[in-house]
N, C-alpha and C positions, 0 to 999 in steps of 0.2 A: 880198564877203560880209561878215557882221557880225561882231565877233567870238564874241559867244555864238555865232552860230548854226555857226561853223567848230569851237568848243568840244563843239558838240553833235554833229556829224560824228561828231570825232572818237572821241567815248563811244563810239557806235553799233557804229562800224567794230571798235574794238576787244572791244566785248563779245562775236561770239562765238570770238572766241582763248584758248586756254588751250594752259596745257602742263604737260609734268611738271616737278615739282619735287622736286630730290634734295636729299637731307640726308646727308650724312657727315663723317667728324674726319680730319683729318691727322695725318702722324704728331708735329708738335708737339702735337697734342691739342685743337686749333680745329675748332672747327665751323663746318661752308661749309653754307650752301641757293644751288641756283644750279638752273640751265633744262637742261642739258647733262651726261651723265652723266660721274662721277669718274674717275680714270684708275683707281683701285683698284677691283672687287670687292663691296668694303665701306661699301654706301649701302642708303640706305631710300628710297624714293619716298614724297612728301605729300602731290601732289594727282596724279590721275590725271587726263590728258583727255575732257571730257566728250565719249561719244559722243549722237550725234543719231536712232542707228537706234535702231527699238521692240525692247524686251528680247524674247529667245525664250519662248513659252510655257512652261510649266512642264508638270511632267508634275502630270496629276490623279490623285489619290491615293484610293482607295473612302475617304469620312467614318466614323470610329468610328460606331456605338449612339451617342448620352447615356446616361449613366447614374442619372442624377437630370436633375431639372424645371429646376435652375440652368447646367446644362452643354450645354443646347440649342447647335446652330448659332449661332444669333441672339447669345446671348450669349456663345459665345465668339469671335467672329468682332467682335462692338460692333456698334455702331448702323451700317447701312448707307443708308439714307433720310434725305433730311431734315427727315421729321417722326418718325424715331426717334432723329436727334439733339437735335431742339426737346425731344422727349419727355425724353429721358438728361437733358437739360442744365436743365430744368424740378427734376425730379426731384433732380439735384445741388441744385438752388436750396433746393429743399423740405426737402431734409436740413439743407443748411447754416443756415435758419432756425430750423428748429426744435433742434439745436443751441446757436443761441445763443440760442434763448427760455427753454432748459433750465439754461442758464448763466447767464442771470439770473436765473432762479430760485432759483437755488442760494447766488446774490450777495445776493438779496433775504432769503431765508431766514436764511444769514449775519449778515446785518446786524441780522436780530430779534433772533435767539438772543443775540448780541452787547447789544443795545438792554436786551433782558430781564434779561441778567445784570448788567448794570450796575447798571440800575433797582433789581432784587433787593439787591444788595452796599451800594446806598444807604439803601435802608429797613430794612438789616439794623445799617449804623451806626445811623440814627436810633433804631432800639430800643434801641440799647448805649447812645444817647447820655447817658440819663436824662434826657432830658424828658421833659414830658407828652406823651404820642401820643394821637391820639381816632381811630375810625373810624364808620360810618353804620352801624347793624343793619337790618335787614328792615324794621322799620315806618318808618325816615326820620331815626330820630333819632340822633344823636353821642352816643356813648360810649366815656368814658374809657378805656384797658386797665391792668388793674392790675399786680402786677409778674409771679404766676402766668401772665394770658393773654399779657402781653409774650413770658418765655419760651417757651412753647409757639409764638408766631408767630416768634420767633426762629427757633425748631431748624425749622418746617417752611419756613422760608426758605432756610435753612442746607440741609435735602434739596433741596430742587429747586434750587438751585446745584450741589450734587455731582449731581444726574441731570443737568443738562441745561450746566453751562458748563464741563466740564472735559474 
């Protein structure tokens, strides 16, 4: 035979073997894991051998009422079906989307509010600066501010920075 294939043997052969494995300390204070139980007493088991018989039935138990529309069978039992897992796992998706479409928004928003205050803070130096500032009126045309309407766009610059970037 080949060697993988006397390799693959031997996987086979040994996978269904198992056995117990004990854990206990000596009385130097060492801890043993070994197949064969301690001469002391004073051991844990770690893995139990698997058996191959089907578990005993259990006893059936009469189901509570629900008490509300949330505590149905169905859902507290979970999805039983595989297209009430498709459905569950749909559902998980739909949340999880819309979560993070909520959290960009929120990033997006951010980042205005952020954009705005800035923008704000700069045209509030530029008032301070003493230059000439112009803005367009209603019919199209540029006009100067004097030093009155400067003030007044000042402080109402000055408001909507305390409302909205602080």
């Amino acid at each position: 035979m080949s060697r993988p294939a006397v390799v693959l043997l031997a996987l086979f052969i040994a996978l269904p073997a198992s056995a117990q494995i004990y854990r206990w300390t000596d009385s130097a204070g060492q801890v043993h894991f070994t197949d064969t139980p301690p001469p002391s007493e004073d051991y844990a088991v770690i893995q139990r051998p698997r058996t191959t018989a089907a578990p005993a039935p259990a006893a059936v138990a009469p189901e509570p009422a629900p008490e509300s529309e949330d505590e149905t069978p169905e859902a507290q039992a979970g999805p039983q079906t595989t297209a009430e897992r498709e459905q569950a796992l749909r559902k998980r998706r739909l949340e999880k989307e819309e979560a993070e479409a909520k959290q960009q928004d929120e990033a997006a928003r951010e980042a205005e509010r952020k954009r705005f205050c800035e923008d704000t803070a700069n045209q509030i130096t530029a008032l301070r600066s003493g230059q000439r500032v112009s803005r367009f009126n209603a019919r199209g045309e540029r006009e100067f501010l004097d030093d009155s309407a400067r003030a007044a766009e000042t402080e109402r610059l000055e408001r909507q920075i305390a409302e909205h970037c602080r």
